[in-house]
C-alpha positions as CSV (number, residue, x, y, z in Angstrom):
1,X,249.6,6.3,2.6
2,X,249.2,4.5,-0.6
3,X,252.2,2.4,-2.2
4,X,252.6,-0.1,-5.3
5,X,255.0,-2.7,-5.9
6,X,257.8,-2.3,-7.7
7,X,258.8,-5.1,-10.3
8,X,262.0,-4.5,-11.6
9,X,263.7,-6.7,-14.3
10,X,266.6,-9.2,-13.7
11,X,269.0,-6.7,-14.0
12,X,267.7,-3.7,-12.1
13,X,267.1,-6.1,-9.4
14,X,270.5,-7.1,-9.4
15,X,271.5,-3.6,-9.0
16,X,269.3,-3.2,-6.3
17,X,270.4,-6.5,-4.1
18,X,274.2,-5.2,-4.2
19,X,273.1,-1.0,-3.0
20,X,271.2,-2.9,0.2
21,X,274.1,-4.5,0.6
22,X,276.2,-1.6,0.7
23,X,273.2,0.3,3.1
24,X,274.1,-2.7,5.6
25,X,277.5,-1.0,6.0
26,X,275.9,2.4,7.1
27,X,276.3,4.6,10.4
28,X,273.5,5.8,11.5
29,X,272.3,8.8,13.6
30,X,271.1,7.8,17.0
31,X,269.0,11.3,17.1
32,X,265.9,11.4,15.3
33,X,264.7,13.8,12.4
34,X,261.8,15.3,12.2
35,X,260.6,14.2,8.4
36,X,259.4,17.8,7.8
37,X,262.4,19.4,9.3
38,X,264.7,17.1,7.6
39,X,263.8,17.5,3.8
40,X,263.9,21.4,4.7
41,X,267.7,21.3,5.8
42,X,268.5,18.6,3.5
43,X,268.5,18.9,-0.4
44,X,266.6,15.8,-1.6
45,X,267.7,12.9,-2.6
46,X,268.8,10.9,0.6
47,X,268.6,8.0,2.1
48,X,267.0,7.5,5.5
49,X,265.8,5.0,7.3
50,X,262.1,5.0,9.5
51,X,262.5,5.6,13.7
52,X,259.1,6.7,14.6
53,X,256.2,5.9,11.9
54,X,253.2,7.1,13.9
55,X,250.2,7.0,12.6
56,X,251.3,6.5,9.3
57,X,251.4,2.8,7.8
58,X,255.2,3.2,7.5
59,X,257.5,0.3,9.3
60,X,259.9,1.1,11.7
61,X,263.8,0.1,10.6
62,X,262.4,0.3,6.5
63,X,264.7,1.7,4.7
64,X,263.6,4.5,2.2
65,X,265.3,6.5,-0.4
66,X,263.8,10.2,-1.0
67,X,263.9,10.7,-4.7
68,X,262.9,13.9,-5.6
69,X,260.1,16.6,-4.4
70,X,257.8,16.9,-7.6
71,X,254.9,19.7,-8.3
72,X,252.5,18.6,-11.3
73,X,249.3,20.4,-11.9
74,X,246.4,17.4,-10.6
75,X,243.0,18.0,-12.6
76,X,239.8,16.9,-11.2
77,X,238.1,14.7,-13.9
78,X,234.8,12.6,-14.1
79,X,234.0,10.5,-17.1
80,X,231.3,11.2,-19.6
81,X,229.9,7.8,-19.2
82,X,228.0,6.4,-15.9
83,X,231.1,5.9,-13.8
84,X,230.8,6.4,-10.2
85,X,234.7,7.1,-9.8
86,X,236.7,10.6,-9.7
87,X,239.9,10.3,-11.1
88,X,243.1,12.8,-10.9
89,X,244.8,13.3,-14.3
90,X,248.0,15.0,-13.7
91,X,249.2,17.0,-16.5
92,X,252.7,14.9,-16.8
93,X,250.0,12.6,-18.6
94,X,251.9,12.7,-22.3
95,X,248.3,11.9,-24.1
96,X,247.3,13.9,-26.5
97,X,243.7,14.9,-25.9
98,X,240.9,15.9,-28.6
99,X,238.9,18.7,-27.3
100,X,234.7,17.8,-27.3
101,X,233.4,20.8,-26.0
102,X,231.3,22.2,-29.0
103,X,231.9,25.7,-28.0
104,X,234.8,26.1,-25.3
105,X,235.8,29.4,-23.5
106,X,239.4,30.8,-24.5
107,X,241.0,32.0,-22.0
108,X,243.0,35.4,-22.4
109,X,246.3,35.5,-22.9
110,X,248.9,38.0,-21.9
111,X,251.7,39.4,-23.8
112,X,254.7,40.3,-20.7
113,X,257.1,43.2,-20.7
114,X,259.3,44.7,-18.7
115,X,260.0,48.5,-20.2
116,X,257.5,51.2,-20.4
117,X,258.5,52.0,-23.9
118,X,257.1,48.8,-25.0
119,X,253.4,51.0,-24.4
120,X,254.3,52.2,-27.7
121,X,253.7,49.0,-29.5
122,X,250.2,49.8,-28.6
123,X,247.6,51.7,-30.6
124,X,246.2,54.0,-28.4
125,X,243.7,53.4,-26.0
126,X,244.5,49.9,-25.2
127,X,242.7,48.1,-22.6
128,X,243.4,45.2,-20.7
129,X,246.8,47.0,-19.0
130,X,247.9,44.4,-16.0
131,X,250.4,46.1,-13.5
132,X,252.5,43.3,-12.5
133,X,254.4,44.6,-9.8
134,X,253.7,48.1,-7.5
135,X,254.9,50.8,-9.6
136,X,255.1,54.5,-9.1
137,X,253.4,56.8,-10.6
138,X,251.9,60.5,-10.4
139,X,248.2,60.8,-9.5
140,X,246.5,63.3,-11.2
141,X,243.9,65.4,-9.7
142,X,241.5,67.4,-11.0
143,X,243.1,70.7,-10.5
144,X,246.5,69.8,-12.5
145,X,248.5,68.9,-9.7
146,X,250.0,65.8,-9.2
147,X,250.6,63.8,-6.0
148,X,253.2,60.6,-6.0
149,X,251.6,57.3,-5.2
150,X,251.7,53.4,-6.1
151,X,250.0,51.7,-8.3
152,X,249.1,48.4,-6.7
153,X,250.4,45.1,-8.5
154,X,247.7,43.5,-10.3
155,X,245.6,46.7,-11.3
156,X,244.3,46.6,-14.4
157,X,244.5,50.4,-16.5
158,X,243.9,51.5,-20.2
159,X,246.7,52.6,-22.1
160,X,245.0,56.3,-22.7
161,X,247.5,58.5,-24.3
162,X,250.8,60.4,-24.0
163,X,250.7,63.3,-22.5
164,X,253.1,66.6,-22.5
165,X,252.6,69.6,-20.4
166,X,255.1,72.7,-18.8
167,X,254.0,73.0,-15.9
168,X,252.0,69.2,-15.0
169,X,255.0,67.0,-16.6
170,X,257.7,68.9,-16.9
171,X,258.1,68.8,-20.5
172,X,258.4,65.1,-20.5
173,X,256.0,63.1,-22.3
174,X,254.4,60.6,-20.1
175,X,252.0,58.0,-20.4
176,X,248.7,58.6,-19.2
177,X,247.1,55.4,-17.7
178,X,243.2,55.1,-16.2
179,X,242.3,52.6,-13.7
180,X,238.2,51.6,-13.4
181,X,237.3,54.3,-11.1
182,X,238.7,57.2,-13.9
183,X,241.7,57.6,-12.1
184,X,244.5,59.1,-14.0
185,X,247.9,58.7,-13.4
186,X,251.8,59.3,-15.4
187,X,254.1,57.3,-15.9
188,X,257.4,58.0,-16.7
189,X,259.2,56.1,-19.3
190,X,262.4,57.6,-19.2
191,X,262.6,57.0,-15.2
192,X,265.4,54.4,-15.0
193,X,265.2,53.4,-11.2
194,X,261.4,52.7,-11.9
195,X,260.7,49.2,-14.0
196,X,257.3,48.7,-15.0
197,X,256.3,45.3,-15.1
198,X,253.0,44.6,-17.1
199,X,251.0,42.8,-19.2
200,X,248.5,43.4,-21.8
201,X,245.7,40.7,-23.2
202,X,246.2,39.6,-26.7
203,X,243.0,40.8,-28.6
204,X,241.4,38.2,-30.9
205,X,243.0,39.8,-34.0
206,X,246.3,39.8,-33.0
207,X,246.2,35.7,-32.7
208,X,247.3,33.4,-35.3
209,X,244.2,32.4,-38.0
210,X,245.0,28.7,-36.3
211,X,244.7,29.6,-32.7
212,X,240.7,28.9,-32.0
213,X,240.2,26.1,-34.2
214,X,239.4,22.9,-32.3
215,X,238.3,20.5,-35.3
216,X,238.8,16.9,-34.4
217,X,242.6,16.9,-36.3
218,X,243.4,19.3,-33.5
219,X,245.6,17.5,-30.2
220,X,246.6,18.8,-27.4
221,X,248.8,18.1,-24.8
222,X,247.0,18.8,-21.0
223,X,249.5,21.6,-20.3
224,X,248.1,23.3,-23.4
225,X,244.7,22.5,-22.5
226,X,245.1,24.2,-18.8
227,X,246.6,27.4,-20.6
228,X,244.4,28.0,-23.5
229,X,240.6,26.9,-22.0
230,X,238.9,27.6,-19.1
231,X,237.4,24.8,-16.7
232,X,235.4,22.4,-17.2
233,X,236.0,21.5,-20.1
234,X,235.1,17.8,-22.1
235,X,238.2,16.0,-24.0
236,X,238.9,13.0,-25.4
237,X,242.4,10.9,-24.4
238,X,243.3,10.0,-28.1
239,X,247.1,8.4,-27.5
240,X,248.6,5.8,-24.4
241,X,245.0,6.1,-23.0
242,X,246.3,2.0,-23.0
243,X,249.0,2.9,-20.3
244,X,246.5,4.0,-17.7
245,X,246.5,0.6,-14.9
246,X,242.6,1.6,-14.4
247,X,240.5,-1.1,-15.0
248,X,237.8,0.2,-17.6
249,X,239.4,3.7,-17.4
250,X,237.0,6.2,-19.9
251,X,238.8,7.7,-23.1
252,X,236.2,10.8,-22.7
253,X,236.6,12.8,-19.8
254,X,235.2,16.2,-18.4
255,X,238.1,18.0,-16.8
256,X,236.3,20.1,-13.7
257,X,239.1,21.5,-11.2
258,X,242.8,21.5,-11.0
259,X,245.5,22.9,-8.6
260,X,249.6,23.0,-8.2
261,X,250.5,20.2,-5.6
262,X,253.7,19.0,-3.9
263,X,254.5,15.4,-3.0
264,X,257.6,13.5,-2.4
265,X,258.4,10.3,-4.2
266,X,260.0,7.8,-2.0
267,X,261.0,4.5,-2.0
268,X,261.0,1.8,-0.3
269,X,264.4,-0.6,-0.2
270,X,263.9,-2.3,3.2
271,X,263.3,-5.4,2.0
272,X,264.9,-5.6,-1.4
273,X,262.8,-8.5,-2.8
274,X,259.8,-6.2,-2.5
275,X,260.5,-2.8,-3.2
276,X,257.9,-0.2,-2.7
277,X,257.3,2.9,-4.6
278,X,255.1,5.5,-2.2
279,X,253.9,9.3,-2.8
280,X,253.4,11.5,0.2
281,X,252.9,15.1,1.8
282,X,255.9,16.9,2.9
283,X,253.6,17.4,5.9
284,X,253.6,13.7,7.2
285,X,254.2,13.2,10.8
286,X,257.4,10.3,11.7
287,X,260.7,10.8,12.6
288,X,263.8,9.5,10.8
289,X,267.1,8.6,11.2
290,X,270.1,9.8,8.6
291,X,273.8,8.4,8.3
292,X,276.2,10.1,10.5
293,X,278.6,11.3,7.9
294,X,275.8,13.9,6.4
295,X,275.6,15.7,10.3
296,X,279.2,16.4,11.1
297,X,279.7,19.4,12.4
298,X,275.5,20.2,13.2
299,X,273.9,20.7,16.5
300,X,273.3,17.4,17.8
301,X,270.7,16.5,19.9
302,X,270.9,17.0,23.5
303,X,269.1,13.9,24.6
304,X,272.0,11.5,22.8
305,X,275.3,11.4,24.5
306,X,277.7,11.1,22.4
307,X,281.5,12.7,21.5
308,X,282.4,15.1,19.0
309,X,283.0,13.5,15.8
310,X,285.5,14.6,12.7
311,X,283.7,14.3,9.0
312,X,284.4,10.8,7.7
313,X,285.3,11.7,4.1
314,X,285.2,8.0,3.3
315,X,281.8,7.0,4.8
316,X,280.6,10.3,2.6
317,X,281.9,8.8,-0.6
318,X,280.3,5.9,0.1
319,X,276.6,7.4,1.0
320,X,277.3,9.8,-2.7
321,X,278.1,6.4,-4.5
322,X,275.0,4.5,-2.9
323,X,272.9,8.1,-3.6
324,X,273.9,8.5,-7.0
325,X,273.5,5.1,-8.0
326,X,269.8,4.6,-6.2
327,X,268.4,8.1,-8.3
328,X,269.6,6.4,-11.5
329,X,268.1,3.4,-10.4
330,X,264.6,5.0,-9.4
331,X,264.8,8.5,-11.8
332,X,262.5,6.7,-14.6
333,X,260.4,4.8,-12.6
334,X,259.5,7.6,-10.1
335,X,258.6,10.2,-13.3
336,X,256.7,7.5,-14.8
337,X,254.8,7.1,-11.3
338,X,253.6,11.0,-11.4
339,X,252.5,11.0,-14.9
340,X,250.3,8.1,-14.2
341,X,246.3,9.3,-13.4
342,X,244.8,7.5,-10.3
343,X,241.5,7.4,-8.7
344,X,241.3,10.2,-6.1
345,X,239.9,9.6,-2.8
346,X,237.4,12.2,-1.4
347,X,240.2,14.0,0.8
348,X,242.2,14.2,-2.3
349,X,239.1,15.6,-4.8
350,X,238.1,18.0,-2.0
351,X,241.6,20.0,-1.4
352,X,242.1,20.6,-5.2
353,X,238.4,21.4,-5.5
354,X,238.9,24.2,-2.7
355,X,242.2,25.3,-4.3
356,X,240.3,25.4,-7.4
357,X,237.8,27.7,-5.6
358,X,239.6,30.0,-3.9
359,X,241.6,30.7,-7.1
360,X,238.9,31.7,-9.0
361,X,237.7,34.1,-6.7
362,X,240.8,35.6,-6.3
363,X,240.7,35.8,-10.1
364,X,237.5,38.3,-10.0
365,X,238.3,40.2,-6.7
366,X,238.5,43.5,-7.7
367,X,240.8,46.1,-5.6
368,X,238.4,49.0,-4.0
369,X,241.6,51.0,-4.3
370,X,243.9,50.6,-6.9
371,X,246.8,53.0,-5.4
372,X,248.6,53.7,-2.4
373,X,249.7,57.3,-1.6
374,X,253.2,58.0,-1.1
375,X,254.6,59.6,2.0
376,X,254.8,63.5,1.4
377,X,258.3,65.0,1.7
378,X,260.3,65.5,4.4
379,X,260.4,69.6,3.8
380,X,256.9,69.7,5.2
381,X,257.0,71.3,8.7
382,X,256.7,69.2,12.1
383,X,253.4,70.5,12.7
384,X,251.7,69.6,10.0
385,X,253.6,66.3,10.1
386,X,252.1,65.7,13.4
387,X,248.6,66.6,12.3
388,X,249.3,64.6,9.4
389,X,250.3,61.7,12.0
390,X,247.4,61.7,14.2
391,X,244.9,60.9,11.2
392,X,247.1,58.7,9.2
393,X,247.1,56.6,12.8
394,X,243.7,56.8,12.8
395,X,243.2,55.7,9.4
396,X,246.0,52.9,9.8
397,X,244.1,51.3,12.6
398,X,241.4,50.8,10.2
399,X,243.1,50.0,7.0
400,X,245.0,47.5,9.2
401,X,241.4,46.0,10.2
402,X,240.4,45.9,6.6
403,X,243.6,44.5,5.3
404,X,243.2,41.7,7.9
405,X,240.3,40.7,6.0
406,X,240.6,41.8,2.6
407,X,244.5,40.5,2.1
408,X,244.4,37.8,4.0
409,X,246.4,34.6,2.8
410,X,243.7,32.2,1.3
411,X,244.0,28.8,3.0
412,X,242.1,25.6,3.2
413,X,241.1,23.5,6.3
414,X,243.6,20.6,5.9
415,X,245.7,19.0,3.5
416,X,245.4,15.1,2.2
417,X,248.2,12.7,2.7
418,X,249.3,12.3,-0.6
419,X,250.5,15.6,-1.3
420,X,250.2,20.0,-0.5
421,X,247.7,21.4,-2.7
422,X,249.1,25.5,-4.0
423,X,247.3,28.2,-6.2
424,X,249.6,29.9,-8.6
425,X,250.4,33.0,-7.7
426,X,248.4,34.8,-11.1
427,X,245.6,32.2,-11.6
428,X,245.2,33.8,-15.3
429,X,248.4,31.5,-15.9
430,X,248.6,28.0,-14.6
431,X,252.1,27.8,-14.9
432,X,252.9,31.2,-13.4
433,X,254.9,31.1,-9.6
434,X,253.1,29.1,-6.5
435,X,251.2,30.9,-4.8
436,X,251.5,29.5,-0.6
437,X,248.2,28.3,1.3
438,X,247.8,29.1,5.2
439,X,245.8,26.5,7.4
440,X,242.7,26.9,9.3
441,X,243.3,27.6,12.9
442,X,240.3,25.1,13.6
443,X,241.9,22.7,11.6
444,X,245.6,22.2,11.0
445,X,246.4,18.7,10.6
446,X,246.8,16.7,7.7
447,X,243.9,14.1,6.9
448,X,245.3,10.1,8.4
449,X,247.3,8.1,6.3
450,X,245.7,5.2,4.8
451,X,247.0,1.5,3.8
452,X,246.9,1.0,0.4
């Protein structure tokens, strides 16, 4: 896994010398960790120190402390001069950026609300109608009658009309939403118990005049590049492009693929004349110990004989002084480290790539059916209930075989070393919720751990 010196001024080193010190005095565990298992149960930071490194380049007795797990968006970016290198720009980079692509593709953009009165903004029709969470509705059919069902999240409908009838609504006014198959269906606004969730795309007009210009004067931050343009896309690094430690590192870059990843900055405080700053998967394979004072009371392992301990309230001080004092320490240094771009190697480029991939065809998958019928009442009689039964079972066994391949969870074949690559869970927004990846069965290990 890769690591870089740290060199910290007089001061700061100081600081450092008397915290090893202080680790010197600690307890610790004679049962191992798992790493995984550990920063699950325990909230990071903490200090550990390295039983079983495995097939990683760790050392065994080293010392680290767990600053922080980070997620960053990582973009895939080549230069736009001969340059045989691929480099990962993560979007903490605080350049501002120039956009160079003569003519680039806006992405839409969604206005969010959560009340179906907010339809009345609208003029009516309004396309572009994203159901953001499964709402209920009433179908209607052809013959006037109406049958309950769910509209699935994510559907897209047009905002049609309102609609008012005796005998179809009640008297109620409802909107009357279409989905692409000419499906209409009601909604009820005044229905309290049902939220609807939705968004609708902002139409060119309804933009400010400045939105799509891109002259030269314009700069942009990479967050606002990944939420206003689609991929690729050629910029130009106009500011701290001198802060980059790449030798000969381009100023003009095209940006090709990004993802969400995870990684866990650690560091290493072994050997306090060299201290270590390293970046690695939550999915790493060694085993750890931890200071006794953070496992009183906790199953203990059964292959380490040892009596029941009370909580050592003054050892637990300590560990919060030496933690407290280590993320102050490291909380600059470590930010700084994930905002920095580095040269990716192919492991790296190929998971966000994939990512990358699979999110965009999630993004034009389009639902075959965009409801799901609602279980009739419970006043229907046993008998037609049990006719009723005997095909739904039927038509479960092959929904179930469908869903199996249709709503599967997207995954990749195996994660680099360096970090967990993620989709967000709407890949129309960047910086919506993470979305989780499964593993190949063929292939669930994480690619080896390099030296650096």
């Amino acid at each position: 896994m890769t690591s870089f010196p740290l060199n910290l001024p007089v001061t700061q080193k100081d600081t450092l010398d008397d915290i090893t010190d202080e680790i010197k005095q600690f307890d610790w565990e004679l049962g191992e960790y798992l790493f995984h298992d550990f920063i699950e149960y325990f909230q990071l930071p903490q200090i550990i120190r390295i039983s079983q490194p495995w097939d990683t380049n760790l050392v065994k007795n080293d010392i680290f402390h767990l600053q922080a797990m980070y997620d960053r968006h990582l973009i895939v970016s080549k230069s736009l001069v001969p340059d045989n290198r691929t480099y990962i720009v993560p979007d903490w980079f605080q350049g501002q950026c120039r956009i160079l692509t003569a003519a680039p593709i806006y992405k839409p953009r969604w206005w969010e609300f959560r009340n179906a009165l907010e339809l009345l903004r609208f003029k009516m029709p309004r396309d572009h109608i994203r159901v953001l969470q499964d709402t209920h509705t009433l179908l209607l059919l052809p013959t006037n009658q109406t049958i309950p069902v769910l509209i699935k999240q994510n559907t897209e409908v047009t905002l049609k009309r309102i609609g008012k009838s005796k005998t179809i609504t009640d008297g109620k006014e409802m909107f009357v939403l279409v989905d692409k198959n000419d499906q209409e269906f009601l909604l009820d606004p005044t229905d309290s118990a049902n939220t609807f969730h939705f968004a609708t795309q902002i139409l060119d007009n309804e933009f400010d005049k400045s939105y799509h210009k891109h002259t030269k004067e314009n700069l942009f931050t990479l967050p606002e590049i990944l939420i206003r343009y689609e991929l690729p896309i050629d910029i130009e690094i106009v500011t701290l492009v001198d802060t980059i430690p790449i030798e000969s590192f381009p100023s003009k870059l095209r940006l090709e693929k990004y993802s969400i990843v995870k990684s866990i900055a650690a560091i290493s405080i072994g050997d306090p004349n060299h201290p270590r700053i390293l970046e690695f998967s939550s999915l790493t394979q060694f085993s750890l110990n931890c200071v006794k004072c953070l496992t009183a009371g906790l199953p203990r392992d059964s292959s380490v004989h040892e009596e029941n301990r009370t909580f050592d309230e003054s050892a637990y001080h300590q560990y919060e002084s030496v933690r407290e004092r280590l993320v102050q320490l490291f909380e600059d240094i470590s930010i700084q480290y994930m905002r920095t771009p580095f040269i990716g190697n192919p492991d790296e480029v190929e998971s966000i790539e994939k990512v990358f991939d699979i999110g965009l065809k999630l993004k034009t998958e389009e639902q075959d059916q965009t409801y799901i019928v609602l279980e009739q009442s419970n006043s229907t009689s046993n008998q037609s209930n049990s006719t009723s039964n005997q095909s739904n079972s039927t038509s479960n066994q092959s929904n179930n075989t469908s869903n199996q391949s249709t709503n599967a969870t997207p995954s990749i074949n195996k994660q680099p070393a360096r970090f967990t690559v993620h989709l967000p869970a709407d890949f129309n927004s960047p910086y919506s919720n993470v979305m989780e990846l499964g593993e190949d069965e063929d292939d669930q290990e994480m690619s080896p751990s390099t030296n650096a």
